[in-house]
C-alpha positions in Angstrom: 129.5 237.1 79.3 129.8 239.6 82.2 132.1 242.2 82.3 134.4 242.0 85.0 135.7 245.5 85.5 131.9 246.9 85.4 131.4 244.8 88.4 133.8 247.6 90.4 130.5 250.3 89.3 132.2 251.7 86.2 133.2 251.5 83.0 136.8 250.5 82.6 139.0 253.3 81.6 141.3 250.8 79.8 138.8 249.5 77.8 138.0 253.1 75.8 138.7 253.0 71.9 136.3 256.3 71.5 136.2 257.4 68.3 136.2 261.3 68.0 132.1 261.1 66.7 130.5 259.6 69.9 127.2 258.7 68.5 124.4 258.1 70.4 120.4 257.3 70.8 117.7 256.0 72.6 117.1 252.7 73.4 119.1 249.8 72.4 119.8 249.1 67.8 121.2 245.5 68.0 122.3 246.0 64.5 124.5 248.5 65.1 127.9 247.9 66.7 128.8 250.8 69.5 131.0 250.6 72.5 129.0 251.3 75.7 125.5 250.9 77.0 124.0 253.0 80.1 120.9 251.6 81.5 118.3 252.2 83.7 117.5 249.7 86.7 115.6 250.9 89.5 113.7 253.9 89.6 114.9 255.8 92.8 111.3 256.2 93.9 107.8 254.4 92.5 107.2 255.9 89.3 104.6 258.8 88.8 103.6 260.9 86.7 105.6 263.9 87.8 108.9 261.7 88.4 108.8 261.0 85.0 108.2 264.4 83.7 111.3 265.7 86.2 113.2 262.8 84.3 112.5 264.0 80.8 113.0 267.3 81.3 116.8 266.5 82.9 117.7 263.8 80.2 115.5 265.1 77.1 118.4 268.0 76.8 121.2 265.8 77.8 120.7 262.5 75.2 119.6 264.9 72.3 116.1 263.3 71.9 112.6 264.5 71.9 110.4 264.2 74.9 108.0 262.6 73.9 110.4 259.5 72.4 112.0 259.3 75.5 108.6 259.2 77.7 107.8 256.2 76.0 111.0 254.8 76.7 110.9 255.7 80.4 107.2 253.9 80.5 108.6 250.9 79.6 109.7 248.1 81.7 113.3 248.1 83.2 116.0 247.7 82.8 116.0 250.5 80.0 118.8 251.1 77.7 119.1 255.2 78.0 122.9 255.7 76.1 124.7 254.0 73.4 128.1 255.4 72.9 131.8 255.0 72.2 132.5 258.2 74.2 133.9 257.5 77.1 133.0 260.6 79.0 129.4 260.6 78.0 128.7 257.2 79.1 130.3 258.2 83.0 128.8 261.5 83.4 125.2 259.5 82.6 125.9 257.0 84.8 126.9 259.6 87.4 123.9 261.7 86.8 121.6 258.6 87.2 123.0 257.8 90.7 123.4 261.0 91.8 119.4 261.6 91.6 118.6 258.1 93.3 118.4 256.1 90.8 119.6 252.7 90.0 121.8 253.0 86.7 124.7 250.6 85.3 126.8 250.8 82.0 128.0 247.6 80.5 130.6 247.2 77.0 127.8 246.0 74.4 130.6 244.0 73.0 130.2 242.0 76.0 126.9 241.4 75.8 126.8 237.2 75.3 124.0 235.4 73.1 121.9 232.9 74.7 122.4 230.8 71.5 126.2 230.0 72.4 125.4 229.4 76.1 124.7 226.0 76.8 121.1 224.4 76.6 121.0 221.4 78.0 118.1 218.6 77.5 118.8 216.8 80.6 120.2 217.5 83.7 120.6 216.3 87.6 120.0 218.3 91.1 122.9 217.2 93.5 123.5 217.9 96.9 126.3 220.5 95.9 126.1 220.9 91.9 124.1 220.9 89.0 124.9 218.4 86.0 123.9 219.1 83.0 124.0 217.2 79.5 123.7 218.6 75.9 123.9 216.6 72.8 127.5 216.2 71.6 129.0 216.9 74.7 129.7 215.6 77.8 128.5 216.4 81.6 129.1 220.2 82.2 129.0 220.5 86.0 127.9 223.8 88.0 128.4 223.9 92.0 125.9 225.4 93.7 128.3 228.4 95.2 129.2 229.4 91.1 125.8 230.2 90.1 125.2 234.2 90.9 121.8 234.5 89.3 118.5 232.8 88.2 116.5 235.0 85.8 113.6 233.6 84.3 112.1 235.1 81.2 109.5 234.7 78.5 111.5 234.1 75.0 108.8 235.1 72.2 108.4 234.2 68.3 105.8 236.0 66.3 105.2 234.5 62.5 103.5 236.8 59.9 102.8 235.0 56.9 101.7 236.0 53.4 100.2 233.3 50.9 99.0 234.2 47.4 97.0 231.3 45.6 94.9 231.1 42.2 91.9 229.9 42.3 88.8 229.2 39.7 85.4 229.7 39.7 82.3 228.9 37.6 81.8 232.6 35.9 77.9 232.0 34.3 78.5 235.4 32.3 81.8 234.5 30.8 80.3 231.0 29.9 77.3 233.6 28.0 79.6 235.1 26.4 82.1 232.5 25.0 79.3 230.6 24.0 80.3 227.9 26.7 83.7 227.6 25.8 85.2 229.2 28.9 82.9 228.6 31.6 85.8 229.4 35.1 87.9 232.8 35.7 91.1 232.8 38.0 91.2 235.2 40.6 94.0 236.0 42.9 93.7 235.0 46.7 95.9 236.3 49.2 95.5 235.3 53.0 97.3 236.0 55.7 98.0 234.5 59.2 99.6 235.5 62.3 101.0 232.7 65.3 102.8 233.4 68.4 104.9 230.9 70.3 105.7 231.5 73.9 108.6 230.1 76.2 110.1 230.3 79.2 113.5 230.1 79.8 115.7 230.2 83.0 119.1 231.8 82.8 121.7 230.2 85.2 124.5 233.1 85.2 127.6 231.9 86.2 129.7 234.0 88.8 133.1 233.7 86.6 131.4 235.8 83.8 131.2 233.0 81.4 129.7 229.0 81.4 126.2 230.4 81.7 123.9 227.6 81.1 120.2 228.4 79.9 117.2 226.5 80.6 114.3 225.9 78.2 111.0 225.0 78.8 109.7 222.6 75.8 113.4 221.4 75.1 114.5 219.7 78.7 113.3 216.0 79.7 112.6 215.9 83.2 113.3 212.5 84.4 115.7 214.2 86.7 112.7 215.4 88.8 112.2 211.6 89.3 109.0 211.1 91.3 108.5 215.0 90.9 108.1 215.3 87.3 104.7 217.0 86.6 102.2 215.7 84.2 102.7 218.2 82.0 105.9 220.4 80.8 104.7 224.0 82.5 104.2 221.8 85.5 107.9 220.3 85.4 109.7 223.4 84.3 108.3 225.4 87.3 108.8 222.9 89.7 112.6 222.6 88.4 112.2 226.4 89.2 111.1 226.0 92.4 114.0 223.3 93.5 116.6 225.2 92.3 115.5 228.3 94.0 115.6 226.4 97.3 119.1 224.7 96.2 120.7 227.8 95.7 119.3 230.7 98.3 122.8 232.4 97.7 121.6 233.4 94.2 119.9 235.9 93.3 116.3 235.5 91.4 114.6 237.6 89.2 111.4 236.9 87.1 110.2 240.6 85.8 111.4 239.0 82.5 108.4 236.8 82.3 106.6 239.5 80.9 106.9 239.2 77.3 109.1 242.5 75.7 109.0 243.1 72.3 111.5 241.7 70.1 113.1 243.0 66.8 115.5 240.6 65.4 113.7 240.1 62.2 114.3 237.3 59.5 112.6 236.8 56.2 111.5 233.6 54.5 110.1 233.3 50.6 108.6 230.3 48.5 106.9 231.1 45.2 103.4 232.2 46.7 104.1 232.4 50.3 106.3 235.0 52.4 106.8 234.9 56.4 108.3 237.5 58.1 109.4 235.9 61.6 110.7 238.2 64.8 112.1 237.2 67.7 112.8 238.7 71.2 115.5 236.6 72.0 118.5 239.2 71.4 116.5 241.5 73.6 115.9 239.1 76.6 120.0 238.2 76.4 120.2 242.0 76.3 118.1 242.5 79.7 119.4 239.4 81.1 123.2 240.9 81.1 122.0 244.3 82.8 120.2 242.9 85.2 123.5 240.7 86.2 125.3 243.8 86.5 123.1 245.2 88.4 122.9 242.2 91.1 126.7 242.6 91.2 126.9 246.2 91.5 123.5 246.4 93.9 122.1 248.5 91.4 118.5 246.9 91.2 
């Protein structure tokens, strides 16, 4: 959910339990639990070449990272996660620096930070005059008015499968049929192949203004009989004309698509069967990441 008191353009000073080591990196570790995130949102001019060397040369010193790791973090799309800290202090005096130089900059409690997997994902859903109604399986009609939605984001949710499958197989060997006389005419070998897929999706965050009751959006898993006679013949035709309507239902919220542009994931999970392993990573935890900055951001006019 959305943090309240970073709405105000800080970090609340109540909400400090700094421990007396206030480590810190480059970009964002999901696996490891820290207090405070300071990111990146809006370069204060277009970036160039010598904007970004100024940049590295003021934050190299200051994060305690190499230039050249934190070029490649600068080059990357924003929002960029700069700081990750449980000092207090730190986290401000980045923030402050950011702004101070022009630049768009917002720090956020990762603690905070929700999960698009306990937001709710509807399968079906209705476009009233005032408010959205949405159904899920197992629960009832969850209903959204149109002034309680502060942000559409669309984004690109990505799934890359690496798989590993080792197989024995036998083949007609002529010389070890010479040799045994006939007796063994076949020798097993050892075959391992290997695949790669990718599946794509987009998604549409509807970020609720209360900070919580966020309601996402998927692309293969809605059925759009609520487009009645506007339902596409196909699902990328329906989804981006639900898109479309609710863009033009709710021009009090905010809209964002950079997100479509798939960013790397690296929530990794690991699947094994006698001859076959798949290693599966997913972007998801990222893209909830990205979503929650850029929310701050629209609040705090920081984008």
């Amino acid at each position: 959910m959305l943090v309240r008191a970073l709405q105000r353009g800080d970090v609340e000073p109540g909400g400090f339990a700094a421990r007396p080591n206030g480590a810190s990196h480059v970009l964002w570790a999901p696996d490891v639990v820290t207090d405070y995130l300071v990111a990146l949102t809006r370069w204060a001019r277009p970036p160039s070449a010598d904007l970004l060397a100024a940049e590295v040369a003021v934050l190299s010193p200051a994060l305690g990272v190499g230039a050249y790791e934190l070029r490649l973090a600068l080059s990357a799309p924003l929002p960029v996660v700069l700081l990750q800290t449980d000092d207090a202090d730190r986290a401000r005096a980045l923030l402050a620096s950011l702004r101070a130089r022009g630049h768009g900059a917002v720090a956020c409690d990762a603690a905070q930070v929700g999960s698009s997997a306990h937001m709710l994902q509807p399968k079906s859903f209705a476009l009233g005059p005032e408010e959205l109604v949405f159904e899920a399986p197992g629960r009832g009609a969850t209903k959204l008015g149109h002034a309680e939605v502060l942000a559409l984001i669309l984004a690109t949710h990505v799934i890359d499968q690496d798989s590993t499958e080792e197989r024995r197989e036998k083949k007609l060997s002529l010389g070890r049929a010479a040799l045994t006389g006939g007796l063994v005419r076949s020798k097993t070998t050892r075959v391992t192949e290997r695949s790669a897929t990718r599946e794509t999706e987009r998604v549409l965050y509807v970020l609720h203004r209360a900070g919580a009751g966020h309601v996402v959006l998927r692309e293969t898993r809605l059925h759009y009989t609520g487009l009645g006679a506007r339902m596409g013949k196909s699902t990328l035709e329906s989804f981006t004309t639900l898109v479309g309507l609710l863009r033009a239902a709710l021009p009090r919220a905010s809209y964002d698509d950079r997100l479509l542009k798939p960013r790397a994931g690296n929530s990794l999970s690991l699947s094994r069967s006698a001859s076959t392993s798949t290693v599966t990573t997913s972007n998801e935890r990222e893209l909830d990441l990205a979503v929650h900055l850029l929310a701050v951001a629209m609040v705090q006019a920081q984008l």
